[in-house]
N, C-alpha and C positions, 0 to 999 in steps of 0.2 A: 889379711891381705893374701891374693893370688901369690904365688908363686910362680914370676914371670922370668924366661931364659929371653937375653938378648945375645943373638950370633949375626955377625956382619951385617949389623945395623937395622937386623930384620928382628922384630917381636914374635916369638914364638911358644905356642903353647898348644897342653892337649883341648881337645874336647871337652873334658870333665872342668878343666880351669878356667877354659871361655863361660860357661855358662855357669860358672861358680860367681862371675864376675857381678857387680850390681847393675840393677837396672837402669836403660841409659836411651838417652833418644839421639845419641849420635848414630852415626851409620859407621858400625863396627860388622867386618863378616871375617870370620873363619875361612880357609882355603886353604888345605892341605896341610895345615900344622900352621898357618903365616896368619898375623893379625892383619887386616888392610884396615886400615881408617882413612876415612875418606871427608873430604871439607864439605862444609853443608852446602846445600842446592843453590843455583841463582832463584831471585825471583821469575825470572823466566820458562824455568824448569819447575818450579812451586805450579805456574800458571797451568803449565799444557798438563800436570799432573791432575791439577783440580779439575780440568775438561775432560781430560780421558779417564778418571775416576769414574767423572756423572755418567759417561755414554757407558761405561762398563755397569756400573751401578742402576742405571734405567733398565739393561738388559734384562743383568742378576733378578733382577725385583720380580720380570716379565715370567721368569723360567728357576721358579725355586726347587730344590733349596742352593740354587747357587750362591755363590759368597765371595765376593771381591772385597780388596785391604790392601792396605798402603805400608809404605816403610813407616816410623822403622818399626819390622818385626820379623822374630827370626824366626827362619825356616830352613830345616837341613834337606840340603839336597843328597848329601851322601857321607860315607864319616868322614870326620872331619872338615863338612861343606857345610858352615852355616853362613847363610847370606839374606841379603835383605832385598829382594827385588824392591822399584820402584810401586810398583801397581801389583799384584797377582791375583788371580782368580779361579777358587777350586768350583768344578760342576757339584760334586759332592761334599760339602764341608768336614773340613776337620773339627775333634774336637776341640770346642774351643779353651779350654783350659791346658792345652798342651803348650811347653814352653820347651825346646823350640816344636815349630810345627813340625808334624815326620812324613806328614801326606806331601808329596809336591802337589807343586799348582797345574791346575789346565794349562792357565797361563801365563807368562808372567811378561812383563813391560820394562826396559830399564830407558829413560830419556837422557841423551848424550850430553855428556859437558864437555869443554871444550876439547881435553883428552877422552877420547872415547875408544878409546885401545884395550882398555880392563872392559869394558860391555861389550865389543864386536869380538872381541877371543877369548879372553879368559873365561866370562858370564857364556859366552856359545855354548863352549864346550862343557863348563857344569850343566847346564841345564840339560843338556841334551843327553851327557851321561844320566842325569837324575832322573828322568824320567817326566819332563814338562813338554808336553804335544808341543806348545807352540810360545815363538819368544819375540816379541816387538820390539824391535831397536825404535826410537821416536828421536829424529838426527831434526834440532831446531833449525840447526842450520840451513842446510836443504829443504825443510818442511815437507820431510815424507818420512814413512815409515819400513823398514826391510820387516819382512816377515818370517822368518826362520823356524824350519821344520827339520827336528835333529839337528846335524853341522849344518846343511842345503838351505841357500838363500830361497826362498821361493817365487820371490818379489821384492820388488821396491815400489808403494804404494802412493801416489798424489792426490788419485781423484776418491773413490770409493772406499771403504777399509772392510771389508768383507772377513769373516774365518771360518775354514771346517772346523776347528773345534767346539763355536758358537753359533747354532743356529739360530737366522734370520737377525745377525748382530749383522747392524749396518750403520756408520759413519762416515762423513767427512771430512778426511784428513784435516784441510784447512781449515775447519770446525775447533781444530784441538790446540791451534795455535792463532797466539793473539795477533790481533791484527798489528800492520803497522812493518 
């Protein structure tokens, strides 16, 4: 067994202890020394996943060796920063027998639940420390996409989904989400 420190209710641990831990398909990320665990997806969020996987995954196929993957899997974005994007996609793949990933992603996708407070700030700012071009907030709610370059929003997307990182990647938004 881990050797887990609990201080004011928060789960805390190194680096080396997170990933001593067993293999798991919850959504567990590291952040700064903090364990988050997080409740599993709606089915709603399962869905725009599955859409926005294919359109990223039709691209990948189009322009190898690119390489799109889904949670859960861990990928460090810096010490002590393992997290689990929803979606991510490296131009260059890592390799794949690294546990956690150490490449960041090109890009990476996180789709909102109801709180989406841990994605619009906390997930900005690692990614954008980490070195990930570009980060899709997918807000079911509103049914659009912000696109974020570093901290800077760049947009908020409805009609087209376009990216410099991905050339001649094109989508529509309302594509990604189910009808109704």
């Amino acid at each position: 067994m881990v050797p887990l420190s609990v201080s004011d209710r928060r789960l805390c641990m190194t680096e080396a202890e997170f990933m001593a831990l067993p293999e798991s398909n919850e959504h567990i990320e590291l952040v700064d020394g903090e364990v988050v665990i997080m409740p599993g997806p709606s089915l709603l969020h399962q869905l725009i996943s599955q859409m926005a996987f294919r359109a990223l995954a039709d691209w990948a196929g189009a322009h190898p060796p690119a390489l799109v993957a889904y949670a859960p899997l861990d990928v460090r974005i810096g010490p002590s920063r393992i997290v689990q994007p929803d979606l991510m996609l490296w131009l260059r793949p890592p390799p794949l027998d690294d546990r956690p990933i150490v490449e960041p992603p090109t890009l990476c996708v996180e789709i909102l639940s109801r709180h989406g407070t841990y994605d619009r700030i906390a997930k900005r700012l690692i990614y954008a420390e980490g070195g990930v071009a570009e980060y899709w907030i997918v807000d079911p709610m509103a049914r659009n996409i912000e696109v974020v370059r570093g901290l800077a929003t760049v947009g908020f997307v409805d009609g087209v989904l376009t990216s410099r990182e991905l050339p001649g990647f094109s989508v529509g938004v309302a594509s990604l989400f189910p009808a109704g």
